[in-house]
C-alpha positions as a Markdown table, in Angstrom:
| # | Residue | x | y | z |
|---|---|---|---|---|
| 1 | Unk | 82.5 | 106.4 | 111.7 |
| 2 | Unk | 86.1 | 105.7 | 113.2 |
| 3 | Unk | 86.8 | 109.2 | 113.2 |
| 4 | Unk | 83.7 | 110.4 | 114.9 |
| 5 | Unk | 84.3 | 107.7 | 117.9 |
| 6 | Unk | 87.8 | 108.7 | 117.9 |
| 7 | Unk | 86.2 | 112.8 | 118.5 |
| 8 | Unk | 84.5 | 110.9 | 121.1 |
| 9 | Unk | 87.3 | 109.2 | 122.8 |
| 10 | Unk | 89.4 | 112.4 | 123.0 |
| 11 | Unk | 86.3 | 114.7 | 124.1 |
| 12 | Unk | 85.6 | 112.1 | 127.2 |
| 13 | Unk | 88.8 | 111.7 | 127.9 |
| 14 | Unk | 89.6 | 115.6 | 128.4 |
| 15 | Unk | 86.0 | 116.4 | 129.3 |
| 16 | Unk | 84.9 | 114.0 | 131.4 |
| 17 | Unk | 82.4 | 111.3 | 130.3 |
| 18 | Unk | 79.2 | 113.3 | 132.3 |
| 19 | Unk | 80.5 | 116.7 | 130.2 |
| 20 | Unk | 78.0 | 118.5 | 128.1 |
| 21 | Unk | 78.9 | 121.3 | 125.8 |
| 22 | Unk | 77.2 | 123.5 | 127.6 |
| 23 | Unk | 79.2 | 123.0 | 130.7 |
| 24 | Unk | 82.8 | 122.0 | 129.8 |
| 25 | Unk | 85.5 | 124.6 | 130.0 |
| 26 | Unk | 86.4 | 126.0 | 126.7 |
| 27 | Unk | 89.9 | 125.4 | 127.5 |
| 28 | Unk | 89.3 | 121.6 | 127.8 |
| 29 | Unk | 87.4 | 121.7 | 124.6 |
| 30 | Unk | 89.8 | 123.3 | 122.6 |
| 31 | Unk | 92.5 | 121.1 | 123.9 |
| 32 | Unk | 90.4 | 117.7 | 123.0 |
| 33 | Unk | 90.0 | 118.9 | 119.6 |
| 34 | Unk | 93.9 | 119.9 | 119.0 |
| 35 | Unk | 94.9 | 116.2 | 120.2 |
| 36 | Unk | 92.1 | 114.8 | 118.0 |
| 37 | Unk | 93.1 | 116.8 | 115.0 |
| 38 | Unk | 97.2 | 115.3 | 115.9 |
| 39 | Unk | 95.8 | 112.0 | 116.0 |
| 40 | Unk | 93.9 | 112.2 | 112.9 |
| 41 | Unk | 97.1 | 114.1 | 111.2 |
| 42 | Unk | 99.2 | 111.1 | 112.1 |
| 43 | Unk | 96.7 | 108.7 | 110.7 |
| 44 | Unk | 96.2 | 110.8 | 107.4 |
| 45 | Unk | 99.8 | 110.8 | 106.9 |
| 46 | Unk | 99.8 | 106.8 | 107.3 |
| 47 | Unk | 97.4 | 106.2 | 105.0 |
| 48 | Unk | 98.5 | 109.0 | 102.3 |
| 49 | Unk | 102.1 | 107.3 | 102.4 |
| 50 | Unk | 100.7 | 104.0 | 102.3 |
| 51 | Unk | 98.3 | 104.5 | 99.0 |
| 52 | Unk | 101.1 | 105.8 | 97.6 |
| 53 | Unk | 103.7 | 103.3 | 98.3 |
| 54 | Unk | 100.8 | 100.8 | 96.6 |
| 55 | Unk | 100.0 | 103.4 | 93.8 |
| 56 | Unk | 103.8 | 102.9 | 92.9 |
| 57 | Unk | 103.9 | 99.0 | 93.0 |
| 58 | Unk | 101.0 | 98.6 | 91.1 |
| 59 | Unk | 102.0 | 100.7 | 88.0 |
| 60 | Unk | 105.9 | 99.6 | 88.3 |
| 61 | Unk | 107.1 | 97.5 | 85.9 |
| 62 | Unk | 107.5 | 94.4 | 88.0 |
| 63 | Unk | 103.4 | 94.5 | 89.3 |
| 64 | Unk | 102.6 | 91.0 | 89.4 |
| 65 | Unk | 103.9 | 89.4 | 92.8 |
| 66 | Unk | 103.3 | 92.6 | 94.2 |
| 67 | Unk | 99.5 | 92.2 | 93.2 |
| 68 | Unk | 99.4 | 88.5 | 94.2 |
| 69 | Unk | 100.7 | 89.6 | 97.9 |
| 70 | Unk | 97.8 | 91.9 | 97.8 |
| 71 | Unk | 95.3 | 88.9 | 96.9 |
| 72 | Unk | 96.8 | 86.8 | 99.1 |
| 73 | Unk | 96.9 | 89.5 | 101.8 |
| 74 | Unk | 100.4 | 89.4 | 102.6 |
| 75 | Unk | 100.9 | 93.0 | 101.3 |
């Protein structure tokens, strides 16, 4: 869902929020979908470094505070 209301966002803001598809200038269109494919790169990229990082605490030899942070939601 987040990523289809982000498609949104950047298709009304390069568009215009009255644009239909069968009216908006290809150029504009193509350029919505390059900055929502950036956005959604950087994002990916976040969360891949992220589950990672977790993926390495968890099966370190030292897991436990690092699993009570996560429980306690200070991680």
């Amino acid at each position: 869902m987040h990523d289809a209301v982000m498609l949104a966002e950047f298709l009304v803001s390069h568009c215009g929020s009255n644009a239909t598809f069968a009216h908006v200038e290809e150029v504009k269109l193509e350029a919505a979908l390059a900055a929502y494919e950036q956005n959604m790169f950087n994002r990916g990229q976040d969360l891949i470094r992220r589950s990672c990082e977790s993926g390495r605490r968890i099966f370190s030899d030292n897991t436990g505070p690092f699993v009570l942070q996560m429980f306690s939601g200070d991680a």
